[in-house]
N, CA, C and O atoms as CSV, one atom per row, in Angstrom:
chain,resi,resn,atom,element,x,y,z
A,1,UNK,N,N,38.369,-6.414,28.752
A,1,UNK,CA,C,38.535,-5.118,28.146
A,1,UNK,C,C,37.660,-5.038,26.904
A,1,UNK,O,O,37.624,-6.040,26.190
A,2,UNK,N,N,37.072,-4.149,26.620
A,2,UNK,CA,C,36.183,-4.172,25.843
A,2,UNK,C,C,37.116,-3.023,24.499
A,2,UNK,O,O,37.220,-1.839,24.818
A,3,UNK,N,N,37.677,-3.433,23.204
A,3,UNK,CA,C,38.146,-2.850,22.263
A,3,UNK,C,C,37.159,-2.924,21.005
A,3,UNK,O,O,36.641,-3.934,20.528
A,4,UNK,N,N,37.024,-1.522,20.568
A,4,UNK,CA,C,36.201,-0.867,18.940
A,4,UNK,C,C,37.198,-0.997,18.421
A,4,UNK,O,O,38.260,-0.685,18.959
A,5,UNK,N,N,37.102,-1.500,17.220
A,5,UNK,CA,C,38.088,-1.607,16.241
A,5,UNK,C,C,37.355,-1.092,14.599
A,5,UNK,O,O,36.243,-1.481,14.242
A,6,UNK,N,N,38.318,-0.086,13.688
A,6,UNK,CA,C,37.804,0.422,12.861
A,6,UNK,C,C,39.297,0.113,11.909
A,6,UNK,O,O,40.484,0.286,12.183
A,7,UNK,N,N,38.522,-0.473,10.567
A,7,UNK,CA,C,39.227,-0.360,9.453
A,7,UNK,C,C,38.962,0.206,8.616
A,7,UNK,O,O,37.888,0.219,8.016
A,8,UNK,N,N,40.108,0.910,8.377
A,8,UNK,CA,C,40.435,1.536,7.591
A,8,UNK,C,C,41.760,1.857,5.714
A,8,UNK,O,O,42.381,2.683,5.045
A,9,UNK,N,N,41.359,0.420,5.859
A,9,UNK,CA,C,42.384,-0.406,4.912
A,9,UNK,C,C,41.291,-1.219,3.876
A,9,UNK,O,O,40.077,-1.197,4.079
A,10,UNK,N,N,41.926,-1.937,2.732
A,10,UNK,CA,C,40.681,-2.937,1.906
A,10,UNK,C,C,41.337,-4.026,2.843
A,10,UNK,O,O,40.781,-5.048,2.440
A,11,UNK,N,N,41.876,-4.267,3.482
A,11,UNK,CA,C,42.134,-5.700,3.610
A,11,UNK,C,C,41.168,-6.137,4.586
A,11,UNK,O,O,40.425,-5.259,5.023
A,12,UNK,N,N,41.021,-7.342,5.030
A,12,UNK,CA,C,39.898,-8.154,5.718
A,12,UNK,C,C,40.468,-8.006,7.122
A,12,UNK,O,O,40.971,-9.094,7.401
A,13,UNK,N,N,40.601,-7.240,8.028
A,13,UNK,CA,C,41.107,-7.465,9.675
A,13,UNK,C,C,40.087,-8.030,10.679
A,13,UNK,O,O,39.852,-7.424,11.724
A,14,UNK,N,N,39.556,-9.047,10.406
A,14,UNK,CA,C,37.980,-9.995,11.283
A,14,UNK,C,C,39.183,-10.932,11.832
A,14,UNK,O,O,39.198,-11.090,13.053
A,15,UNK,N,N,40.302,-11.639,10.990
A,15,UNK,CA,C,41.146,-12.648,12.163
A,15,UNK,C,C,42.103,-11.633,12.699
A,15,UNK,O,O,42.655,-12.277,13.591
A,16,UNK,N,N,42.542,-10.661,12.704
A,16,UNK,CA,C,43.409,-9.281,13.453
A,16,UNK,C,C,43.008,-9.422,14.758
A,16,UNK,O,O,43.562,-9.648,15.834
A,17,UNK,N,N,41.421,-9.143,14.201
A,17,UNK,CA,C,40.615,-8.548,15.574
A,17,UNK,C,C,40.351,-9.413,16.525
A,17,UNK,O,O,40.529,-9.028,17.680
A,18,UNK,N,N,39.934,-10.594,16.323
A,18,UNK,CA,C,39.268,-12.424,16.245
A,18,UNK,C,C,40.638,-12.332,17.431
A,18,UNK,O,O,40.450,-12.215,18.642
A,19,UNK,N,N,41.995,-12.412,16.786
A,19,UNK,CA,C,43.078,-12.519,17.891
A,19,UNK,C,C,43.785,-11.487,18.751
A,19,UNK,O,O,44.548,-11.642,19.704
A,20,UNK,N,N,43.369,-10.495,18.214
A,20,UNK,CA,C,43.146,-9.358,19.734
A,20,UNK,C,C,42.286,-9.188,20.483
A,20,UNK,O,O,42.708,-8.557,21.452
A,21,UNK,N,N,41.239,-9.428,20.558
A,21,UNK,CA,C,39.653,-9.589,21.063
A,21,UNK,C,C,40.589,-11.007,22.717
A,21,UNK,O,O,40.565,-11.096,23.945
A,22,UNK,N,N,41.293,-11.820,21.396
A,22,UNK,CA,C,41.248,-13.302,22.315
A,22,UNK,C,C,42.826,-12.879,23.289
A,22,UNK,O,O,43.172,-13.407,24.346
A,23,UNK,N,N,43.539,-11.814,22.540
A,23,UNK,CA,C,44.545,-11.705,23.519
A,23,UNK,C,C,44.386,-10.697,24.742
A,23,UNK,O,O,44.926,-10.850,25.838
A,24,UNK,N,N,43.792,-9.942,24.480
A,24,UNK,CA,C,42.962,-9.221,25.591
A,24,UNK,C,C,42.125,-9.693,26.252
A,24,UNK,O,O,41.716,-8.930,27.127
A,25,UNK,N,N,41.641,-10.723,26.218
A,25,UNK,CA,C,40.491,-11.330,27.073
A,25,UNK,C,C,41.660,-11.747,28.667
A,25,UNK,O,O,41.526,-11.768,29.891
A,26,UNK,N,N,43.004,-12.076,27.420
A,26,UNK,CA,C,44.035,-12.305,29.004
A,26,UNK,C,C,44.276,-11.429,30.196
A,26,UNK,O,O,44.646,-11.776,31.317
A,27,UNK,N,N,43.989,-10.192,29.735
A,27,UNK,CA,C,44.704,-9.331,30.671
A,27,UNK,C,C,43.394,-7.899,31.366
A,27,UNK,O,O,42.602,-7.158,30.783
A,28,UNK,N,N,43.719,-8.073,32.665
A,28,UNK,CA,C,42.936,-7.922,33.571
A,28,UNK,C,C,42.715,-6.407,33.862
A,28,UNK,O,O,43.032,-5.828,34.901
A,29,UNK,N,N,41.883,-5.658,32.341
A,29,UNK,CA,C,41.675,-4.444,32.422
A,29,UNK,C,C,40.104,-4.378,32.063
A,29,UNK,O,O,39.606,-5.008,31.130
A,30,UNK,N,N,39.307,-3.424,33.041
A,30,UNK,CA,C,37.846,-3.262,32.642
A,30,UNK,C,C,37.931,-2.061,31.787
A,30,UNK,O,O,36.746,-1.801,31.575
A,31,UNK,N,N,38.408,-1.470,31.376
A,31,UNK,CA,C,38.599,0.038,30.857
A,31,UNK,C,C,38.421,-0.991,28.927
A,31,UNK,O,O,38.218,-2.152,28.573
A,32,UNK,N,N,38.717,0.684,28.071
A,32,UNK,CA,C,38.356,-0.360,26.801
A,32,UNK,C,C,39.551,0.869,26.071
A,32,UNK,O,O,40.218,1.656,26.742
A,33,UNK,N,N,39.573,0.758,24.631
A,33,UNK,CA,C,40.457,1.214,24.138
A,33,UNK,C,C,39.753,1.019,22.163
A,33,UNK,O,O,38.747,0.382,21.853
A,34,UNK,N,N,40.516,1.648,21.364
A,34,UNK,CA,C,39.843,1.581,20.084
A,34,UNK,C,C,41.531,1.487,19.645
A,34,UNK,O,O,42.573,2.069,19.945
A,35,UNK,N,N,40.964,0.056,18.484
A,35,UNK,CA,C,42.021,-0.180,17.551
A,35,UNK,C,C,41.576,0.419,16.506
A,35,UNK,O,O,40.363,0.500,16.313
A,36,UNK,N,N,42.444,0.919,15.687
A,36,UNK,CA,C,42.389,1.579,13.819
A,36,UNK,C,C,42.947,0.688,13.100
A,36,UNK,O,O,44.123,0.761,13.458
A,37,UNK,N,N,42.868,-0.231,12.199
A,37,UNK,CA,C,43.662,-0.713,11.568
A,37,UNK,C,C,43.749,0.757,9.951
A,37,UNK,O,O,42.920,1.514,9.447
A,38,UNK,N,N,45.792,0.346,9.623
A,38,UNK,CA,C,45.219,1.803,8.658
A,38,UNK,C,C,46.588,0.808,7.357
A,38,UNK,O,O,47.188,-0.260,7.482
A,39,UNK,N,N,46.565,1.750,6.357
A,39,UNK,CA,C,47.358,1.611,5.579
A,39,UNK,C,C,48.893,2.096,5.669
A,39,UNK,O,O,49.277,2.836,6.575
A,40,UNK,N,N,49.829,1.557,4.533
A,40,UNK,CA,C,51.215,2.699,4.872
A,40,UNK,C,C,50.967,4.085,4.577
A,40,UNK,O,O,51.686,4.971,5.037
A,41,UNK,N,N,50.165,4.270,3.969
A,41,UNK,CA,C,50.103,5.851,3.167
A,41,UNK,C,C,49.028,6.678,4.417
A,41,UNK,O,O,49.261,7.827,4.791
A,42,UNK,N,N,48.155,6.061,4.806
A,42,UNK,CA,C,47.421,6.387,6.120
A,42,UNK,C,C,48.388,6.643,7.358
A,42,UNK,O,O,48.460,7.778,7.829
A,43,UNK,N,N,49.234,5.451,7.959
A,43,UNK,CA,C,49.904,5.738,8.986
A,43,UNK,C,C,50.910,7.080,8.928
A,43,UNK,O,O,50.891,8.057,9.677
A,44,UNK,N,N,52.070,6.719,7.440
A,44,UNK,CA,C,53.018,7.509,7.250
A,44,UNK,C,C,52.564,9.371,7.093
A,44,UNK,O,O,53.487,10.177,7.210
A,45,UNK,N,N,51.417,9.786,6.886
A,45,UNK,CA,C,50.382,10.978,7.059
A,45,UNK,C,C,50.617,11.285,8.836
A,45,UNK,O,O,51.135,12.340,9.202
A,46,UNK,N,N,50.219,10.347,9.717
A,46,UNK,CA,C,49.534,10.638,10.873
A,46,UNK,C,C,50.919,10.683,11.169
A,46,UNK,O,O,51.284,11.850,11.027
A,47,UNK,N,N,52.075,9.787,11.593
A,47,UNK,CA,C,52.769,10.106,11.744
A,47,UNK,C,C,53.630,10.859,11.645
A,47,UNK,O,O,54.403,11.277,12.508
A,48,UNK,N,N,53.529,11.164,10.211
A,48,UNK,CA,C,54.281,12.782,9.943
A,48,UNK,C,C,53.318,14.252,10.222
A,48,UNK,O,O,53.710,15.379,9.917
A,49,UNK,N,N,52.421,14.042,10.657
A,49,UNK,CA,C,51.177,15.215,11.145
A,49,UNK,C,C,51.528,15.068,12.760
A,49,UNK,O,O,51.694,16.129,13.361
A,50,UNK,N,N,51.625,14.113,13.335
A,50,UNK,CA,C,51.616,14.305,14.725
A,50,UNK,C,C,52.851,13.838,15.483
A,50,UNK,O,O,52.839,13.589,16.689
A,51,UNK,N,N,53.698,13.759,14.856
A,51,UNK,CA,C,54.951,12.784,15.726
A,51,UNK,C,C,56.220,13.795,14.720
A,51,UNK,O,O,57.385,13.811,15.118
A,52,UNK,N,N,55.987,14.245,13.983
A,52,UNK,CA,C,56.802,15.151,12.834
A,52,UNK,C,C,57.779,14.085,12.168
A,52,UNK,O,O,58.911,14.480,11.885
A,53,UNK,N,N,57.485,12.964,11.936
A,53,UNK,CA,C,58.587,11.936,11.928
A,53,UNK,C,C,58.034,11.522,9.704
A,53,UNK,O,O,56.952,10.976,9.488
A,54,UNK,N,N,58.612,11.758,8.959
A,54,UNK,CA,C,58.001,11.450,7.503
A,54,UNK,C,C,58.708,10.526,6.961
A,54,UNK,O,O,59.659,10.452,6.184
A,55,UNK,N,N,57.506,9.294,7.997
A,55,UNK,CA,C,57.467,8.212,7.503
A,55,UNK,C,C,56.690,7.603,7.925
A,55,UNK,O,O,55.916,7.941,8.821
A,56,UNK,N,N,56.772,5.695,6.891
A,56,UNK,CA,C,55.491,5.104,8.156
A,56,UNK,C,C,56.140,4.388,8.947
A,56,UNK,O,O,57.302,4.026,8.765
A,57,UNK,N,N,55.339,4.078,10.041
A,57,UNK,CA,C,55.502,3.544,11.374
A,57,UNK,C,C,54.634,1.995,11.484
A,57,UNK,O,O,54.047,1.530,10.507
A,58,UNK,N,N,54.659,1.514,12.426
A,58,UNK,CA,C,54.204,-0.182,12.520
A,58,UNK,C,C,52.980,0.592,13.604
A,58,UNK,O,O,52.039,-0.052,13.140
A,59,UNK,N,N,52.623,1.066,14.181
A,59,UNK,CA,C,51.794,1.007,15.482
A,59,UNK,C,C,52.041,2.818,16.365
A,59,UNK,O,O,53.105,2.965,16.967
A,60,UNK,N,N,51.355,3.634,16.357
A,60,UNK,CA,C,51.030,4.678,16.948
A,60,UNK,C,C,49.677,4.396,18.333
A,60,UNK,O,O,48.543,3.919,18.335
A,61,UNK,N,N,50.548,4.968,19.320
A,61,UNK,CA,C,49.315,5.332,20.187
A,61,UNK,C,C,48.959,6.883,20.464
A,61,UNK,O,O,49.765,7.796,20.285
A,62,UNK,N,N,47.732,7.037,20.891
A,62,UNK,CA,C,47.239,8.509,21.741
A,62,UNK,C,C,46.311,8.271,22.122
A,62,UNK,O,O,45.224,8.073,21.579
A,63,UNK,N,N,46.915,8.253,24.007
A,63,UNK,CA,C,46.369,7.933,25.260
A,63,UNK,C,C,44.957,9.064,25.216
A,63,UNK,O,O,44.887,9.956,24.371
A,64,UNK,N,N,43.949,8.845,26.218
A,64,UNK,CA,C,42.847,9.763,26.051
A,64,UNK,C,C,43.352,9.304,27.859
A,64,UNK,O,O,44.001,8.415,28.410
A,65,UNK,N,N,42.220,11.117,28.439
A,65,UNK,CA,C,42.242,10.827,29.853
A,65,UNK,C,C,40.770,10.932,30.248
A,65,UNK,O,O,40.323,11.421,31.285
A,66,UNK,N,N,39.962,10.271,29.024
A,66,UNK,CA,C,38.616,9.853,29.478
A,66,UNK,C,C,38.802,8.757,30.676
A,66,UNK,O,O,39.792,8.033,30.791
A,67,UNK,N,N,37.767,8.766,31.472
A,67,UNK,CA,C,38.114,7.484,32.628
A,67,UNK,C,C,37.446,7.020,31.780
A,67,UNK,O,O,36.712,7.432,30.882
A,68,UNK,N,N,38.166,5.053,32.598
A,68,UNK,CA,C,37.516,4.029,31.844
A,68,UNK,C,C,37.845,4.027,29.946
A,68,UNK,O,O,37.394,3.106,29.265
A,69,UNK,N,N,38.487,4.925,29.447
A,69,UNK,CA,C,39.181,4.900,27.874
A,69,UNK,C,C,40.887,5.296,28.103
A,69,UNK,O,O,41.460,6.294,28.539
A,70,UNK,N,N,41.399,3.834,27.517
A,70,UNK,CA,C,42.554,3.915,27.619
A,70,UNK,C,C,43.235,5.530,26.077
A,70,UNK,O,O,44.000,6.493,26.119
A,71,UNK,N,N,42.377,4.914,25.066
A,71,UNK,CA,C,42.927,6.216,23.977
A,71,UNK,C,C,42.729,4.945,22.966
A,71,UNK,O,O,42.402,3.776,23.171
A,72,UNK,N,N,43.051,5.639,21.847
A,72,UNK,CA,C,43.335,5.121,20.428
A,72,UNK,C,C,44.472,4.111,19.765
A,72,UNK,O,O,45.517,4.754,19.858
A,73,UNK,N,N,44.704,3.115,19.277
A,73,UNK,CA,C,46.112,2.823,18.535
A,73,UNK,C,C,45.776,2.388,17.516
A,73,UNK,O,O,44.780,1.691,17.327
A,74,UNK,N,N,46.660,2.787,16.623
A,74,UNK,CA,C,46.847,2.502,14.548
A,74,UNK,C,C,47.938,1.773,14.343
A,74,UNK,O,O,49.073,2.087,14.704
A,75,UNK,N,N,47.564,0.604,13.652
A,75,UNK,CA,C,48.052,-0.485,13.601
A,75,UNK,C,C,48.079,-0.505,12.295
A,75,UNK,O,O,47.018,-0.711,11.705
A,76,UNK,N,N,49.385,-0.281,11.496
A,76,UNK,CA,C,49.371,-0.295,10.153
A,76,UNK,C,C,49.732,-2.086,9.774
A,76,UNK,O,O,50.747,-2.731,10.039
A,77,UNK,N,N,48.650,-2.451,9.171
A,77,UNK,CA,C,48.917,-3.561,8.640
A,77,UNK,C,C,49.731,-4.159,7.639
A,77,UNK,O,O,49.958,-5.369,7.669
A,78,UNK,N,N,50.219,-3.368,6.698
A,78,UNK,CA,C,51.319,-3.640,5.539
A,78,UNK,C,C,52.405,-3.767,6.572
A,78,UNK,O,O,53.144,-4.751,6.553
A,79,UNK,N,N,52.528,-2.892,7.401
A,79,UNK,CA,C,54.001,-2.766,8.172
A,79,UNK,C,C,54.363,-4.135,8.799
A,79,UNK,O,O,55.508,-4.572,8.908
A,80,UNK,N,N,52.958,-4.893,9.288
A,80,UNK,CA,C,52.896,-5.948,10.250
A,80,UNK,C,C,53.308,-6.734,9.785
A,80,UNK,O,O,54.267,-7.290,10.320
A,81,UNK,N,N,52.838,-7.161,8.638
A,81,UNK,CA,C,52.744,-8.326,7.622
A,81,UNK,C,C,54.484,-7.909,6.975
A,81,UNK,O,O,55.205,-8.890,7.155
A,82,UNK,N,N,55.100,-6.965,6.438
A,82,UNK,CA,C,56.456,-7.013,6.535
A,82,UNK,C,C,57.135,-7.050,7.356
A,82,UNK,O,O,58.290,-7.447,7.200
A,83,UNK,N,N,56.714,-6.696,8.390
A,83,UNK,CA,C,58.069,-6.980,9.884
A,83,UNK,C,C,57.680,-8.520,10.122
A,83,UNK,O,O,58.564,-9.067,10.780
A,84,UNK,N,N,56.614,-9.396,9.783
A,84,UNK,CA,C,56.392,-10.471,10.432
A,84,UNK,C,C,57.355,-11.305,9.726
A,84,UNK,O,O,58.100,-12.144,10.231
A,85,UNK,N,N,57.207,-10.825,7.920
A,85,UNK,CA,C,58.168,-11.819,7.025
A,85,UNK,C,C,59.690,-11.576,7.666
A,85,UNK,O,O,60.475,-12.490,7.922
A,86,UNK,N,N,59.938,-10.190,7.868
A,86,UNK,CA,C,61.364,-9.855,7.907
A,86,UNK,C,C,61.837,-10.746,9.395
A,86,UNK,O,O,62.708,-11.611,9.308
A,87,UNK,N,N,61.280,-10.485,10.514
A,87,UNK,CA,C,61.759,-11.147,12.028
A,87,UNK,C,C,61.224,-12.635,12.010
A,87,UNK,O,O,61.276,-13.317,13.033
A,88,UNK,N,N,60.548,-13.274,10.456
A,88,UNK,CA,C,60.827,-14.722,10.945
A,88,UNK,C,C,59.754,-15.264,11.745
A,88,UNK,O,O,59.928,-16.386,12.221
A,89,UNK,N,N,58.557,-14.589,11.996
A,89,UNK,CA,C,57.458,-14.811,12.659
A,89,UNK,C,C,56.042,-14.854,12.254
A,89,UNK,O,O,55.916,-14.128,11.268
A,90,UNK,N,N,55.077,-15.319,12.547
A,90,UNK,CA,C,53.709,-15.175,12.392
A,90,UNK,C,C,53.245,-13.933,11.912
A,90,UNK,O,O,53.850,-12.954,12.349
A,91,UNK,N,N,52.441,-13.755,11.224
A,91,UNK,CA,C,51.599,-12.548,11.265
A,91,UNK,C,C,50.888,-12.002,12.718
A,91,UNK,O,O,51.025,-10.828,13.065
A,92,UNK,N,N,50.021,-13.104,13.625
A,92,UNK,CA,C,49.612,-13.365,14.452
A,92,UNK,C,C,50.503,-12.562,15.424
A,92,UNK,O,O,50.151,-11.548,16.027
A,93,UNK,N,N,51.604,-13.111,15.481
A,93,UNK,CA,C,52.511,-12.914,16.517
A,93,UNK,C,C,52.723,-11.591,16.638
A,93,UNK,O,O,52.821,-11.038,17.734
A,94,UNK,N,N,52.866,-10.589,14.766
A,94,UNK,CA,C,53.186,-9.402,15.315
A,94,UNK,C,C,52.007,-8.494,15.291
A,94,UNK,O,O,52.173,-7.291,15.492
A,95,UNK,N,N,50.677,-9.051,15.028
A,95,UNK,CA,C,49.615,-8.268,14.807
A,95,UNK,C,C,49.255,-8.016,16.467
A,95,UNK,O,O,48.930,-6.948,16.986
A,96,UNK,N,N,49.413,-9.304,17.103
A,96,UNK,CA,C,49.229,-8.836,18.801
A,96,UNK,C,C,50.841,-8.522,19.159
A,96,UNK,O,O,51.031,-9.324,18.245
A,97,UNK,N,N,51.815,-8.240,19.481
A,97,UNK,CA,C,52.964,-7.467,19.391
A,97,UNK,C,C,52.487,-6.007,19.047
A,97,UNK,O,O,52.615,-5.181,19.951
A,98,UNK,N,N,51.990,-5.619,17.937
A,98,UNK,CA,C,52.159,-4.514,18.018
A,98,UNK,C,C,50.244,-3.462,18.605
A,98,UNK,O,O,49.982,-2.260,18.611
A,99,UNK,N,N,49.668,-4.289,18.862
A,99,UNK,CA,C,48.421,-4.325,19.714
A,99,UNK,C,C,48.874,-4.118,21.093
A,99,UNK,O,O,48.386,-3.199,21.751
A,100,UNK,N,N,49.852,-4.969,21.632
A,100,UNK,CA,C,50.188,-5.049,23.070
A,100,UNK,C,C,50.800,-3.717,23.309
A,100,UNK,O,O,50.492,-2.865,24.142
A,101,UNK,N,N,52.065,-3.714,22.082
A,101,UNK,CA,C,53.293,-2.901,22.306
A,101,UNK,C,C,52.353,-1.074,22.370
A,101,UNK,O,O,52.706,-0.061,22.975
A,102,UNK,N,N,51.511,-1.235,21.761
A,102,UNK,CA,C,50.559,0.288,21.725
A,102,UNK,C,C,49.759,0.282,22.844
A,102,UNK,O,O,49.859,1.317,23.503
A,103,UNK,N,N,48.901,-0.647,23.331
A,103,UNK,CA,C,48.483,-0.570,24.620
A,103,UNK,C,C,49.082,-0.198,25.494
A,103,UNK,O,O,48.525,0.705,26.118
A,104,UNK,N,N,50.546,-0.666,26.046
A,104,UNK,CA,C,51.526,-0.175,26.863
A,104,UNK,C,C,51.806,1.168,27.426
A,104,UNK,O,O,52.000,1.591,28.567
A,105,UNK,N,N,51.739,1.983,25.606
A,105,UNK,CA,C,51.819,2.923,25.393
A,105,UNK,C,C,50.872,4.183,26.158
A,105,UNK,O,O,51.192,5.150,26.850
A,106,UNK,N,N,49.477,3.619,25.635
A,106,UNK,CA,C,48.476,4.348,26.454
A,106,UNK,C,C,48.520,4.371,27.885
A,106,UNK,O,O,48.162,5.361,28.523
A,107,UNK,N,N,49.038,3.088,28.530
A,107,UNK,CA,C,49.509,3.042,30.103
A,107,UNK,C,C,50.158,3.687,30.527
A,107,UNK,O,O,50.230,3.669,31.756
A,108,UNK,N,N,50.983,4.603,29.789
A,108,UNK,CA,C,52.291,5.024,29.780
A,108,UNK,C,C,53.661,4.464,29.988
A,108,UNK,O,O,54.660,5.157,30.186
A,109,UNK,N,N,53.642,3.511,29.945
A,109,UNK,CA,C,55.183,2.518,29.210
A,109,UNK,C,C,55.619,2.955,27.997
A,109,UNK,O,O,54.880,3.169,27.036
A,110,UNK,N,N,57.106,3.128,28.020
A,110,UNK,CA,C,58.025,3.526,26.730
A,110,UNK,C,C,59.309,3.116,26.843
A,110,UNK,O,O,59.569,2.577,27.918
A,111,UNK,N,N,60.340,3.221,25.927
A,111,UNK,CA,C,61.117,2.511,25.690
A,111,UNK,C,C,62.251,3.611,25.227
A,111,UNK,O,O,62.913,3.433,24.204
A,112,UNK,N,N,62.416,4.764,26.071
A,112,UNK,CA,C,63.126,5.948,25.858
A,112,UNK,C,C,64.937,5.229,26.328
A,112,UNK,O,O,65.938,5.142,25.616
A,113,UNK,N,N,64.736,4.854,27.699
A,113,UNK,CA,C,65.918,4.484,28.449
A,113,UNK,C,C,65.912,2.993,28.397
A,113,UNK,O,O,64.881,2.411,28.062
A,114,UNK,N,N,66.973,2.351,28.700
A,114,UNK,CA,C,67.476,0.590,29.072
A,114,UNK,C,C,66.558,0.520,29.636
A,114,UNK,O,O,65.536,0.303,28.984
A,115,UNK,N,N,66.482,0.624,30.700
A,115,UNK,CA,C,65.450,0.864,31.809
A,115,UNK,C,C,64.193,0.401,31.223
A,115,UNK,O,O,63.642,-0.694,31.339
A,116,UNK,N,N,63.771,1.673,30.429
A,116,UNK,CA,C,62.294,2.101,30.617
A,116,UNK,C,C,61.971,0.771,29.622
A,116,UNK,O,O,61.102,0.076,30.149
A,117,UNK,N,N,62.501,0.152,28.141
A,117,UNK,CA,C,62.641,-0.332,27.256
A,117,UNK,C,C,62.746,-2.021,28.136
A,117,UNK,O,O,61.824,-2.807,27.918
A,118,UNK,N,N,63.587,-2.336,28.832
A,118,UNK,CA,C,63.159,-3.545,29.537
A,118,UNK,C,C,62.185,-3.797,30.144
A,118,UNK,O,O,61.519,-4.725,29.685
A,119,UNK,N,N,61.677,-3.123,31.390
A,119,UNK,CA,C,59.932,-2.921,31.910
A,119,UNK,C,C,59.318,-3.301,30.876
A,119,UNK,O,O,58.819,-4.427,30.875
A,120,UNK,N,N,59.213,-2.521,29.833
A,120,UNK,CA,C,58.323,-2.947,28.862
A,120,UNK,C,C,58.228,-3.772,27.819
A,120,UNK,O,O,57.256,-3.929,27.080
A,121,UNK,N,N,59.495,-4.409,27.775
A,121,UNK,CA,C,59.525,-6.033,26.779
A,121,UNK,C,C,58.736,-6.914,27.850
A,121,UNK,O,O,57.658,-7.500,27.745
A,122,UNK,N,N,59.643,-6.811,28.933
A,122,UNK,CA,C,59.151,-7.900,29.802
A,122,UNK,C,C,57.072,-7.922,30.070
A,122,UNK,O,O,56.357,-8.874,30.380
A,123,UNK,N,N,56.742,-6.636,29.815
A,123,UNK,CA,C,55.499,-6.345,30.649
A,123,UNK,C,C,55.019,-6.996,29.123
A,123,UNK,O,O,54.326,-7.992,29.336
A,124,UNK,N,N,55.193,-6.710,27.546
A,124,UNK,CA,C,54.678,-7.072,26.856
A,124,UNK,C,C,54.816,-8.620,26.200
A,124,UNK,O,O,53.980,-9.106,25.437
A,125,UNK,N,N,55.972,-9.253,26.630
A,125,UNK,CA,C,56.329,-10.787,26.713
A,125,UNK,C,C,55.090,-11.356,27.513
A,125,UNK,O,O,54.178,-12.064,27.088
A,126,UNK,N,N,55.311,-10.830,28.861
A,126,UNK,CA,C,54.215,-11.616,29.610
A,126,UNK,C,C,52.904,-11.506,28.942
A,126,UNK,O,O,52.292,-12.567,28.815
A,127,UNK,N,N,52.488,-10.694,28.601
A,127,UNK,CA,C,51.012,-10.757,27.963
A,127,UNK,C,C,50.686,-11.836,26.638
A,127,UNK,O,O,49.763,-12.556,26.257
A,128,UNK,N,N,52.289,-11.388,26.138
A,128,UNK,CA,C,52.277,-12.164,24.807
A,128,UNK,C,C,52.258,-14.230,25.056
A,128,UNK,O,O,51.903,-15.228,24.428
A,129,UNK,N,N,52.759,-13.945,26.104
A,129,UNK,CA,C,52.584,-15.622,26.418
A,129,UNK,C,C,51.278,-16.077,27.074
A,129,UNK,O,O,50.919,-17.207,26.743
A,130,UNK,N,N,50.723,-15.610,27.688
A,130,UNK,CA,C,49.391,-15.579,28.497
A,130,UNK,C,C,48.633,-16.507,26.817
A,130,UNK,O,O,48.239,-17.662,26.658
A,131,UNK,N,N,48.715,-15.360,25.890
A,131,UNK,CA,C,47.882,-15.791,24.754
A,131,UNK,C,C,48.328,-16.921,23.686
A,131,UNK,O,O,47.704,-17.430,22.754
A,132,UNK,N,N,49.799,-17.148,24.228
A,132,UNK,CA,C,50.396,-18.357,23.417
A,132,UNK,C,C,51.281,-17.882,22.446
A,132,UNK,O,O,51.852,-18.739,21.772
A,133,UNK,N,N,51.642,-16.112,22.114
A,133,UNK,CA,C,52.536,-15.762,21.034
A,133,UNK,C,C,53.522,-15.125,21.674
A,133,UNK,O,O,53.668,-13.907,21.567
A,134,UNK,N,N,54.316,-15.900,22.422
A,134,UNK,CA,C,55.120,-15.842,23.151
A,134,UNK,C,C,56.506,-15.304,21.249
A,134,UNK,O,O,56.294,-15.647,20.086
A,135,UNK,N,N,57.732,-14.426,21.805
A,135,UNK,CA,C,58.608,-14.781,20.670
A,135,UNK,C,C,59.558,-16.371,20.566
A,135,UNK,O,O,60.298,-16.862,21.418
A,136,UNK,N,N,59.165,-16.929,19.092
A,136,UNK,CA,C,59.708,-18.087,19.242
A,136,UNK,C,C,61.286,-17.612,18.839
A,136,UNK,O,O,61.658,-16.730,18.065
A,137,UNK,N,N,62.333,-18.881,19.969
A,137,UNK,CA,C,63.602,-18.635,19.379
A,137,UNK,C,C,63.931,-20.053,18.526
A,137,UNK,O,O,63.499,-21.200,18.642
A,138,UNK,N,N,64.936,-19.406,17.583
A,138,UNK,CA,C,64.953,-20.694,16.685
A,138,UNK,C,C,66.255,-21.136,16.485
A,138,UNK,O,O,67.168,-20.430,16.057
A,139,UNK,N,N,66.336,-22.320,16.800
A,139,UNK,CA,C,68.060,-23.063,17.569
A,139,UNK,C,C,68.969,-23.303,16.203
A,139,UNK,O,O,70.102,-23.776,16.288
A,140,UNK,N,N,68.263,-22.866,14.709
A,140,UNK,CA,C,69.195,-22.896,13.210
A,140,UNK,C,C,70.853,-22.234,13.095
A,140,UNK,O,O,71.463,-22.278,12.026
């Protein structure tokens, strides 16, 4: 899969990308897709402009029905880096987590019903292990 990635933050996203580049190399799509990396004050805008929701969010998608372009996803990085401290995990872990969890998105996977919300742990687990950031459980 071939992913453009644009930052839009001061922070450095070259190992973000470095390990989405390498977690996508797992999974068996020729089509391509564009990552945004953005800020909280960036995301919490888009999200309250297009989702009516005023606040920020961890990860927005919008699918395109270009062939061969899956669509766009914004990957707010402050959010990442606090959900990673808060759930006890890698940065890594949730920077592709929430890469995967937006890709999905553009596929059209969601997490409305039990249902729909299991399909899509499971569909994004599997990917997440392919690349080795499987969720660790911790036996404390």
């Amino acid at each position: 899969m071939e992913i453009t990635f644009y930052n839009q933050t001061t922070k450095d996203t070259k190992d973000a990308e470095t390990l989405i580049n390498h977690l996508f190399s797992k999974v068996d799509d020729d089509n391509s897709m564009t990552i945004i990396f953005m800020s909280l004050e960036q995301i919490h805008e888009l999200n309250k402009q297009y989702r009516n929701v005023d606040k920020p969010t961890d990860v927005i998608s919008f699918p395109d029905d270009e062939e061969g372009y899956h669509g766009d996803v914004f990957i707010c990085i402050d959010k990442a880096i606090e959900q990673a401290q808060s759930y006890g995990h890698s940065i890594e872990r949730e920077i592709g987590f929430l890469a995967v969890h937006g890709y999905l998105h553009l596929l059209g996977y969601d997490h409305h019903t039990e249902t729909e919300e299991k399909e899509m742990t499971q569909k994004q687990e599997e990917i997440l292990k392919k690349a080795s950031l499987e969720r660790k459980i911790s036996n404390d």
